[in-house]
N, C-alpha and C positions, 0 to 999 in steps of 0.2 A: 599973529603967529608968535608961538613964542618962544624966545632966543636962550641959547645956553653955551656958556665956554665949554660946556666939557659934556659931555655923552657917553655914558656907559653901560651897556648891552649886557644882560647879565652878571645876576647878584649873589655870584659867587667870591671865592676867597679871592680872584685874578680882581675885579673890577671893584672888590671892599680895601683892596691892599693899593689898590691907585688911587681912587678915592681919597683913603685917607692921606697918602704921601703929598695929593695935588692941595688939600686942603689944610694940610700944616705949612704947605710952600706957600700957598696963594690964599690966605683967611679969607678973602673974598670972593673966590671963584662961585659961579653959578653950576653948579651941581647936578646931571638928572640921571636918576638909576633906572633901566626898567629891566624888569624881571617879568615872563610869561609865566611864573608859577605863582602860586599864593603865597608862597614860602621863600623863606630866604638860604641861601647856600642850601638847598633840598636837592640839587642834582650830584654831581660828582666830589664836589664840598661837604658834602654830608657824611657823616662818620660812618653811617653804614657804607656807604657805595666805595670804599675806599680802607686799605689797609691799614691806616693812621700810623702808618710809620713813618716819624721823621728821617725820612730818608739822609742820610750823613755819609752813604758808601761805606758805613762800618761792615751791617753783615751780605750787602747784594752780591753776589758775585759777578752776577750779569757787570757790572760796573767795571771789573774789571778783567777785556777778556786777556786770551792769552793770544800770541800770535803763532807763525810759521815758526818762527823761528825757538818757540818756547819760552818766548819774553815776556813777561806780564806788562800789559799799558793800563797805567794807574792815572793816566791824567785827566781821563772823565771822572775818576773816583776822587780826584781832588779838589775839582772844581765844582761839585755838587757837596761833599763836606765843609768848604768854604759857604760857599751860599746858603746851607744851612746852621750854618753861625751866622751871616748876615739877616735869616729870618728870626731868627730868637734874639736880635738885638734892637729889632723894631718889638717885637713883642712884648719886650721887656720894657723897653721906652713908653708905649701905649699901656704897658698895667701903672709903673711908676707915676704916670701922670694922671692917673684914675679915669682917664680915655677907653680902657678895654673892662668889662666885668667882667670879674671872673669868680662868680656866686661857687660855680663849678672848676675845676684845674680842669684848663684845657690841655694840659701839657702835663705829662708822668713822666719819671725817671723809669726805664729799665732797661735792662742789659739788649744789648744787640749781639748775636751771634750766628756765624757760620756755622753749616756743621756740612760733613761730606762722608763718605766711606769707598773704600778701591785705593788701589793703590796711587792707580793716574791719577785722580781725584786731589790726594792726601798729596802728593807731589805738588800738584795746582796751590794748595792751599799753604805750603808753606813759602812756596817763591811769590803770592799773593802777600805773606804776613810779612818777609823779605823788602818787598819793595815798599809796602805803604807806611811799616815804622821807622824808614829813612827818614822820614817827614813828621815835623812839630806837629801837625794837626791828628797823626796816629801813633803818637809816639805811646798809649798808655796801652795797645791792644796785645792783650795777653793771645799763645797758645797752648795749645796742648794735644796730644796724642796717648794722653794714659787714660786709660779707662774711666778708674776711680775718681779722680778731678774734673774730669769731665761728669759725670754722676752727681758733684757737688751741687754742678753748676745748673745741670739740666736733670736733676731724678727722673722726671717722669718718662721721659725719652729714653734712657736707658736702661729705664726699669724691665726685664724681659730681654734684653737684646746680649747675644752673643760676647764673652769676651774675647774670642776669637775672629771678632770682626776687627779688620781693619777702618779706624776712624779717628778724624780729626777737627777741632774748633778752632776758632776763633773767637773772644770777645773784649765787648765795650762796654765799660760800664756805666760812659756818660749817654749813651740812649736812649731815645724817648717813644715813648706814644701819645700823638694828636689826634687832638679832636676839629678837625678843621671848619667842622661846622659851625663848632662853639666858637672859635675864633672870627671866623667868617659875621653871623649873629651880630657880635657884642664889636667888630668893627662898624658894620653896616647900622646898630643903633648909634654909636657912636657920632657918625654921620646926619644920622635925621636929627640929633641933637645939636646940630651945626644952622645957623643961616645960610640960606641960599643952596641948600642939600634938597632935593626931594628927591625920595624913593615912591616907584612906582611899583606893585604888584598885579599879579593879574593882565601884563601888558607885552602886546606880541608886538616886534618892529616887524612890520611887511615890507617896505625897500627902506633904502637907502642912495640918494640920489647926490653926484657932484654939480654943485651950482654954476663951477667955475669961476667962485670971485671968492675963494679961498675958505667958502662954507656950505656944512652940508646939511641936504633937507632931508629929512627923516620921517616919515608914515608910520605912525602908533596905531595899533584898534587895542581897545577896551574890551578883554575878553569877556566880562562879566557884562556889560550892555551892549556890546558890536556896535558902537561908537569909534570912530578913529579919527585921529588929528595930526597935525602935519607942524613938526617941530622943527627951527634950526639951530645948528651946532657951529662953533668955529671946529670943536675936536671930537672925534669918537672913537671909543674903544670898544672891540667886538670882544669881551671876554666871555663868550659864551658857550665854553667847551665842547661837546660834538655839535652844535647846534652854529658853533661861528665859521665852518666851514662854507654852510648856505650864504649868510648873512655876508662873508666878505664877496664870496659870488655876485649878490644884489648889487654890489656897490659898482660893478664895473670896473675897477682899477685891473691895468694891464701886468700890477704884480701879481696879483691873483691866478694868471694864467698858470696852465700845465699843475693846479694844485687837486689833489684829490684824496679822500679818505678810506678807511676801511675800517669796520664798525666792529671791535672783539667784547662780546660782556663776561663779566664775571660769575660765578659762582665760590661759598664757600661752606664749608660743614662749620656749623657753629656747635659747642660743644654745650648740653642740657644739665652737665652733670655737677653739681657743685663742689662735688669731694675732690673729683680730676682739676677743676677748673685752678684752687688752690694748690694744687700741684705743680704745679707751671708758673714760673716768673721772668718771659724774656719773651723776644723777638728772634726767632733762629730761622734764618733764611738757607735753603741748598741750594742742588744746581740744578739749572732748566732743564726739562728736557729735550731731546733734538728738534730742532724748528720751531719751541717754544717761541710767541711774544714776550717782551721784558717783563711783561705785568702777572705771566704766569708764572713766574717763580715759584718754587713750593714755600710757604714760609708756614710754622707750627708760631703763633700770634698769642701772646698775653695784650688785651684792650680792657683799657680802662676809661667809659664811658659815663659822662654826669653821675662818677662815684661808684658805677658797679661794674665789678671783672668781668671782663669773658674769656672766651677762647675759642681763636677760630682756627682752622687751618684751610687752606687752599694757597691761588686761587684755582678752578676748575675753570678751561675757559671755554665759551659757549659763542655763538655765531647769532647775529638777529641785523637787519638791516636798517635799522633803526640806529640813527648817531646819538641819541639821548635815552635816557632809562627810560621819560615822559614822552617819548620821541615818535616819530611815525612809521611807518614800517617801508615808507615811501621814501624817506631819509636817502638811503644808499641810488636806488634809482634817478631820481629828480638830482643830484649832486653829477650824476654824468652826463657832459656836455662834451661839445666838440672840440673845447681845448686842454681836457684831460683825459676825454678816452684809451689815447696809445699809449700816456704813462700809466696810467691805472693797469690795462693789459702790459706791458713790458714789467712794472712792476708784478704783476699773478705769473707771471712767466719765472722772474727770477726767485721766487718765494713757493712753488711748491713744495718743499717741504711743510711751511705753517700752514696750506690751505690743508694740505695730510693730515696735521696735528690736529686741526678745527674740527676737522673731520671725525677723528678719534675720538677726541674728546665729548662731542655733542652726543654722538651714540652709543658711550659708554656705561654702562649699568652700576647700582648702585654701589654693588661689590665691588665693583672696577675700582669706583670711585674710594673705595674704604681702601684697598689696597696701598693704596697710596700711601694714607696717612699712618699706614701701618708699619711703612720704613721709617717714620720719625716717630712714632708711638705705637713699640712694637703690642703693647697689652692693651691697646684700643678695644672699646665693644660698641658696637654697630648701634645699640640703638642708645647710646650715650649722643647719638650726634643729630644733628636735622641738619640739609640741604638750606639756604638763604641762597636769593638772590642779591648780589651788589649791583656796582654800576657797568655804565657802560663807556665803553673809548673808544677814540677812532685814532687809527695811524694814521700819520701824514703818508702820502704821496706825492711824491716828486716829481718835475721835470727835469731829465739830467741827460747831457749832453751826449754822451758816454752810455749809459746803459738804456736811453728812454725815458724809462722813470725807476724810480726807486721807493722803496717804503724807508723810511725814515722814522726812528724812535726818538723819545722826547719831546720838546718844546721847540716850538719856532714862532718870531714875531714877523709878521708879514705889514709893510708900511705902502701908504700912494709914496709918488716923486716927493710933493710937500710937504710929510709927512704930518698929513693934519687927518688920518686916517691908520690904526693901529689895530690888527686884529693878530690874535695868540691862538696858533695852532697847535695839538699834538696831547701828549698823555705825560706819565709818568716820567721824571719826579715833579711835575707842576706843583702842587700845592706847594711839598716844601720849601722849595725854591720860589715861591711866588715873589718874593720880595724883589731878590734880584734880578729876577725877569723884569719886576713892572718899572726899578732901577735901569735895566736895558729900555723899557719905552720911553722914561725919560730922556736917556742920553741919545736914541735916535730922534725924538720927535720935537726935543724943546733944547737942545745942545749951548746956546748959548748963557738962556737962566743957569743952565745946572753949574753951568762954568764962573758964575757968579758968586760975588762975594756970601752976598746974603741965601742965595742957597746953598753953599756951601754949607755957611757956618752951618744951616738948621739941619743937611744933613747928616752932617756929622755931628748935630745933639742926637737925631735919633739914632744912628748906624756909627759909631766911635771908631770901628776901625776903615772906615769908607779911604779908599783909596791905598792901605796899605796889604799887605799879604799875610793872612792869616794861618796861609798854608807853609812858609820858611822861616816867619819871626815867630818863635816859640815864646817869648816873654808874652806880644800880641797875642798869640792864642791863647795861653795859660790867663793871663789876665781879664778878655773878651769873657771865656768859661764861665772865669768866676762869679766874673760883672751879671752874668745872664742868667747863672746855678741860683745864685742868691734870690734875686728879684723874682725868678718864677718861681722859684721853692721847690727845683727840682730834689738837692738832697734830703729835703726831710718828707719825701713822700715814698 
């Protein structure tokens, strides 16, 4: 049978980005990737399935909501801006070291922008640009409310639209578009060009079993010949996006309880037209609308893909029971058991407005759907656009004291008591923040290394500002920027 320190479920950007971090720590760790696809990062890593926004909380608003009291809370838009300087410092460390290829930039400079119109809105938006350039890490984001400078920045969107509209932006101009797949890729070969790495394709884990002597046994089948085999792990990582919901399931662990998903897939209009496509040079996010999930934001998307622009807008979101794009339609069924049922129903209890939303949205027509993009691009024409399907996500559900359950957005790492078992739930902003997520599995799973000398130091060669505050020491930030602007080549693209 054979033996592996480290086991990782899925060869996405979550288990390419641990991977790598365990294999700069530990040059000799034994290595095993399996992927059920033929492909690598082809699920939710993959630049289609995904809006390839480095997410930095420049233009989300959802990031920042406002409260009862008309206070803006900026401190999830802080801590995901932070962590997003923590991903582009590992990325910069692996090109510098000629560790990541990048034939293609997987990373583009461009603007990130709010845009809003109404009055409450425009109110929202300046006590949002109020509170977040109190702070070094948003000190450079411009606004405006005049028309014309707005027009500068975004022609195409106000080309057609009222001057007599009430409206207001925001922008960044240190924002990016990722290609996470590319990134994902050229970490994962990076990996097979290591000893003691092997990646597996084509490979489904069916359980996952505790042995009780501190390691776990693992059942592979061989999709291509329906061959299976029976590995063990001292450690494993479930980074298998809607799909590691099942997988921490199989494992038995009593954290696992009261956990449960809920499957939203995307849609978005990609744009056919070359002439518009060059018209557009940013990322301009609005506001949700009521009972929206976070991932539905409207966003009008300039992508820059292995060298060629697009332009999306969406997302449009769509309902299938199915926790993966490749997934089964069994997915959502088979994941209810008797220790998430009540939170699943207490959570549908507190969230009918999104199940309304779901609702709208799936049996909306195409018209419906143009209207949309016709409040961010008022001179739109309908057949400039085709319908794409993206990916797909699942929200977490909770067990919570207090309400039942709950839905719960973003990421969450779920550990056994030993923590020699590590599975990463939830959606968005995962990719961008993968880094210091999989930073979080270290410091729960392996606490005393990470506190050590020698990993210390190699931390902080790859991650320079590890341990200090990127979000109140302005020198650190401005410095970190430049350290990362440079190396990726954001300015000169």
């Amino acid at each position: 049978m054979a033996k592996q320190d480290f086991t990782l479920i899925g060869a996405g950007i979550m288990s390419a980005t641990l991977g790598v971090l365990l294999k700069q720590l530990i040059p000799d760790a034994k290595i095993a990737i399996y992927e059920r696809l033929d492909k690598v990062g082809a699920e939710s890593s993959d630049a289609w399935n995904n809006a390839g926004t480095g997410h930095s909380a420049f233009c989300e608003l959802n990031y920042t909501p406002e409260n009862e009291q008309g206070e803006i809370d900026i401190s999830k838009a802080l801590k995901i801006s932070e962590s997003f300087e923590v991903s582009k410092q590992l990325w910069a460390y692996l090109v510098k070291n000629n560790l990541l290829p990048a034939e293609d930039p997987f990373i583009n400079d461009i603007d990130h922008m709010s845009f809003v119109w109404g009055d409450e809105n425009l109110n929202f938006l300046r006590k949002r640009h109020k509170a977040l350039t109190a702070y070094p890490i948003f000190k450079d984001m411009l606004h405006s409310e005049n028309y014309d400078e707005i027009k500068e920045w975004v022609p195409l969107m106000m080309t057609g639209r009222s001057k007599n509209q009430t409206i207001g932006a925001t922008r960044m101009s240190i924002g990016t578009d990722v290609n996470f797949g590319t990134i994902t890729r050229g970490m994962i070969a990076y990996l097979q060009s290591c000893d003691g790495v092997e990646v597996f394709l084509g490979h489904q884990v069916e359980d996952i079993d505790d042995k009780k002597d501190g390691t776990w046994e693992i059942e592979v089948k061989d999709l291509h010949t329906d061959k299976e085999k029976t590995i063990e792990s001292n450690f494993v990582f479930i980074g298998a996006g809607g799909g590691a919901l099942k997988l921490l399931e199989k494992s038995d662990i009593p954290e696992a309880d009261g956990y449960g998903g809920f499957p939203v897939s995307g849609q978005f209009l990609k744009c056919n037209n070359p002439e518009v496509i060059l018209q557009h040079e940013a990322k301009v996010y609005g506001m949700a609308e009521v009972g929206a999930p976070p991932m539905s934001v409207p966003h009008l998307d300039t992508r820059m893909l292995n060298g060629v622009r697009s332009l999306l807008f969406g997302p449009y979101a769509g309902f299938s029971t199915k926790f993966l794009k490749n997934g089964s339609y069994f997915d959502l069924p088979l994941s209810i058991d008797a220790h998430n049922i009540f939170p699943i129903l207490r959570a549908g209890l507190h969230n009918i407005s999104l199940t309304k939303y779901l609702i709208e949205q799936v049996v909306q027509s195409p018209e419906e759907r143009f209207k949309a993009l016709e409040k961010y691009y008022p001179n739109a024409k309908i057949e400039d656009w085709e319908l794409i399907t993206a990916g797909q996500r699942v929200q977490i559900i909770k067990k919570d004291a207090k309400e039942g359950g709950v839905l719960k957005f973003g990421t969450e790492i779920v550990t056994n008591k030993n923590k020699t078992l590590a599975a990463l739930l939830g959606a968005s902003p995962g990719a961008s923040t993968s880094v210091s997520i999989m930073l979080s599995v270290l410091n729960q799973c392996f606490p005393m290394q990470v506190k050590s000398k020698a990993w210390q130091q190699k931390l902080t060669e790859m991650i320079p500002s590890l341990g200090r505050s990127l979000i109140t020491d302005e020198k650190l930030c401005i410095n970190t920027r430049n350290y990362t602007t440079a190396i990726l080549k954001l300015e000169d693209q």
